[in-house]
Every structure is written in structure tokens, then in C-alpha cells.
C-alpha positions as CSV (number, residue, x, y, z in Angstrom):
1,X,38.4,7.6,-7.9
2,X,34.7,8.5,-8.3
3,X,32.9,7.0,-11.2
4,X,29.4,6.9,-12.7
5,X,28.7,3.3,-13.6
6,X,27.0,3.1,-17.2
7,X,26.1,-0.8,-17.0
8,X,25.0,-2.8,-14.0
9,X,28.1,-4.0,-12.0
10,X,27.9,-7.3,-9.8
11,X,29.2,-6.4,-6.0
12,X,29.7,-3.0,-7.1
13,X,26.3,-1.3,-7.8
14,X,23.4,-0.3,-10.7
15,X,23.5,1.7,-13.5
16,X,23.2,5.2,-13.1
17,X,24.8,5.1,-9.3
18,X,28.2,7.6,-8.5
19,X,30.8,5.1,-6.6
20,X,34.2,5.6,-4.8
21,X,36.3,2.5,-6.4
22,X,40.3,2.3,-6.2
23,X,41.8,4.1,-9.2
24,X,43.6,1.0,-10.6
25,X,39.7,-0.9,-11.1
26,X,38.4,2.2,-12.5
27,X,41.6,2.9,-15.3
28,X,42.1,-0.8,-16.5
29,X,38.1,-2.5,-15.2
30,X,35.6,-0.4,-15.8
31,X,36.5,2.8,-18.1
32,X,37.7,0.4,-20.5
33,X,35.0,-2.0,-20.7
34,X,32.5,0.6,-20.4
35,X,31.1,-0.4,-17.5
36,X,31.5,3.4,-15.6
37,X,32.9,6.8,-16.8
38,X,34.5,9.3,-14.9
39,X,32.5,11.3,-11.8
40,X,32.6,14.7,-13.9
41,X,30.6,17.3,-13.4
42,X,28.6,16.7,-16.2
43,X,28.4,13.4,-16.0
44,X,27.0,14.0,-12.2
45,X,24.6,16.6,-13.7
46,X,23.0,13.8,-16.2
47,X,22.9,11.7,-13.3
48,X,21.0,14.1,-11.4
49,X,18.9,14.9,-14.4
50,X,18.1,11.5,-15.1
51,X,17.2,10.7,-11.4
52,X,14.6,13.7,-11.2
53,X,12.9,12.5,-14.3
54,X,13.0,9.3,-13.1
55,X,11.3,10.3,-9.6
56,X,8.6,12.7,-11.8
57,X,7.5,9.6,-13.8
58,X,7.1,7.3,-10.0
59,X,4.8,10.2,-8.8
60,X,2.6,10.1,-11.5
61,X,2.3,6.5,-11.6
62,X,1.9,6.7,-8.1
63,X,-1.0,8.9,-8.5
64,X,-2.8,7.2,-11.4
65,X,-2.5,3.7,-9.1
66,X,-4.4,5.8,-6.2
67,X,-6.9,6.9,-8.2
68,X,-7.5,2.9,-9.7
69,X,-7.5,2.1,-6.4
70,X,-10.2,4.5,-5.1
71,X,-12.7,3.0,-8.6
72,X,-11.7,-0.6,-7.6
73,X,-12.8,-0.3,-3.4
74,X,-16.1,1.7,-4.8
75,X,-17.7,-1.1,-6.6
76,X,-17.2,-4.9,-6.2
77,X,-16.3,-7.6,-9.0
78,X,-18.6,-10.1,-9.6
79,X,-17.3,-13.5,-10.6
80,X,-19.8,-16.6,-11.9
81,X,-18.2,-20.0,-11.3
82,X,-20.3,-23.3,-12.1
83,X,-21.9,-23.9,-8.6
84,X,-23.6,-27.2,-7.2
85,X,-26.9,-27.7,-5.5
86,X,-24.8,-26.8,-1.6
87,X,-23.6,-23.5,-2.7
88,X,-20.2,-25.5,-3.2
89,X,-18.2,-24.3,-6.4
90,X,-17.1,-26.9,-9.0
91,X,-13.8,-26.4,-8.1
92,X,-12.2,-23.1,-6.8
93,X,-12.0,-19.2,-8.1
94,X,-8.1,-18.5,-8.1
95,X,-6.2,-15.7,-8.7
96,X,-6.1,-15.6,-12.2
97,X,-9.8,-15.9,-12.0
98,X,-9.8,-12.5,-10.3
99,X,-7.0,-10.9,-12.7
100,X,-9.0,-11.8,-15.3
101,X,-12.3,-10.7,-13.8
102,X,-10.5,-7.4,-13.2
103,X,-9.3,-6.6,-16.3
104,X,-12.8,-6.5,-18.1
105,X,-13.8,-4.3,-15.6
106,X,-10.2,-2.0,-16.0
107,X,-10.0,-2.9,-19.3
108,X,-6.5,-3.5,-19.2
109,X,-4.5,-6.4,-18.5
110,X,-3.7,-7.4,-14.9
111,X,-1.2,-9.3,-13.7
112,X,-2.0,-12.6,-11.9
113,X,1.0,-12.4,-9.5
114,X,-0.1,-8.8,-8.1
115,X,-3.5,-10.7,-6.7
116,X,-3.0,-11.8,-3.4
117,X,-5.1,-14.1,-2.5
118,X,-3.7,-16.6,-0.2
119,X,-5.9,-20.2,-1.1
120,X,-8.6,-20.4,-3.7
121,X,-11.8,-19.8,-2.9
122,X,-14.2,-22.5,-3.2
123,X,-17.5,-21.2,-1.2
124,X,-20.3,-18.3,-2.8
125,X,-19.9,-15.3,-0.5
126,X,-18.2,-12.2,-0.4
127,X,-14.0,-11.9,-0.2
128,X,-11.9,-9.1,0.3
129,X,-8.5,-9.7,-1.8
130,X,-5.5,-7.4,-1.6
131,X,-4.2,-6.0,-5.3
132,X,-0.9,-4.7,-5.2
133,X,-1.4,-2.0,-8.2
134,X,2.2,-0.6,-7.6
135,X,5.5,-1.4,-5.4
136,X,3.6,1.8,-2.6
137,X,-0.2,1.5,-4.2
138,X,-2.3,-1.7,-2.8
139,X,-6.4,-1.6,-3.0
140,X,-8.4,-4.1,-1.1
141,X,-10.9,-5.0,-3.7
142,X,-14.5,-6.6,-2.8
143,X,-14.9,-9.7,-4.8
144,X,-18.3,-11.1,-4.5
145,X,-18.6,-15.2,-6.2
146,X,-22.3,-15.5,-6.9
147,X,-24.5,-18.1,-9.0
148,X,-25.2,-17.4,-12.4
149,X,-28.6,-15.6,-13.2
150,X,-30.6,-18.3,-14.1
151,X,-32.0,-17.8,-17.7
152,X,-35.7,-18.0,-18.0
153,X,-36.5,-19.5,-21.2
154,X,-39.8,-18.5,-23.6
């Protein structure tokens, strides 16, 4: 028997997905519990519906990631640690440094865990650091780790 399962099913399959499951697990398993409903023809149309819209709204993320990713390889981010008299920072720019650097210049919040930056960096220079925008979307971003303008005082 074909069904549409409503609910996520372990071993079976996601919500939303048409299986082929033995007519005794669909009658007293699944229908009951409301796990699936029957593989009708409407119910196969929503389905279809639902994945359409589903692939429109991917698309368009997929295009507004692109176009974040062409700003973010234009221009670099520039990140000020404390710095000692070698060049040597006072410890190490990580990841959440850059997210954070990032989402001033976005404007919106970035997620730490989509920075891939392998080890921390702990030397002035400039880094290029993978940002994984979306699942198909990365931009390799310039991140340059200067010393603070030094403030001349009156």
C-alpha cells in the first residue's frame, strides 16, 4: 500500500515522502497513529504542491546567498586584536571573532559554525577563510588582522 507519511518515521522515511509499506503496517501502524495517510490522488497532488514551493523558496535563497557572496569576496574584513611589539597577537582571532566581525559588516547575525577556519590565527597578515552561506553557496572571504590605528592625542 502506498502512503504519504505526515510525521517523520524512523527506518521508514521523512515527512512529506510517498512510500510502498505492507498493507497490514499502513491499516493498524501508521493510519492510526497518524503517522501517514493514504497515497490518493490528492494527497499526492499536495505533496507535489508542497515540494514545488519548497524548491521555489531553495532558489531564492540560493540566489540571495550568491549575491552575499559576490559583496563579501569584493571587500575584505578588517579585524583589530591587541598586538605585541613582534607583530604577535595577544592570543588568537578565532572563528567567532570573524562571525562577529562579519555581522557588523552584514548586519545580520552569522553563525560561528558556518566559518571555516581550521586553527586560530595568531600572526597580523592577510587570511582567506571559507564561509559556508548555504548547504550549495560558500564565499572565500579576505580577512585581513591589522594593528589598531594608533590614536594621536592633542
Amino acid at each position: 500500500m502506498k502512503v504519504v507519511l505526515t510525521k517523520d518515521v524512523k527506518d521508514l522515511g521523512g515527512a512529506g515522502q510517498v512510500k510502498d509499506v505492507s498493507d497490514g503496517y499502513a491499516r493498524n501502524y501508521l493510519i492510526p497513529r497518524r503517522l501517514a495517510v493514504p497515497a490518493t490522488a490528492s494527497a499526492l497532488k499536495q505533496v507535489e504542491a508542497r515540494e514545488q514551493a519548497s524548491a521555489r523558496r531553495q532558489s531564492q535563497e540560493e540566489r540571495e546567498a550568491q549575491k552575499v557572496a559576490e559583496r563579501l569576496q569584493d571587500q575584505p574584513i578588517r579585524i583589530f586584536p591587541k598586538v605585541g611589539e613582534q607583530g604577535r597577537l595577544y592570543g588568537s582571532v578565532t572563528a567567532a571573532d570573524v562571525a562577529e566581525a562579519l555581522s557588523r559588516e552584514l548586519k545580520q547575525a552569522v553563525d560561528k559554525r558556518k566559518i571555516e577556519l581550521h586553527e586560530p590565527i595568531r600572526m597580523l597578515g592577510e587570511y582567506k577563510v571559507p564561509y559556508r552561506i548555504t548547504r550549495n553557496v560558500t564565499a572565500t572571504i579576505t580577512v585581513q588582522i591589522e594593528r589598531e590605528p594608533s590614536k594621536e592625542r592633542p
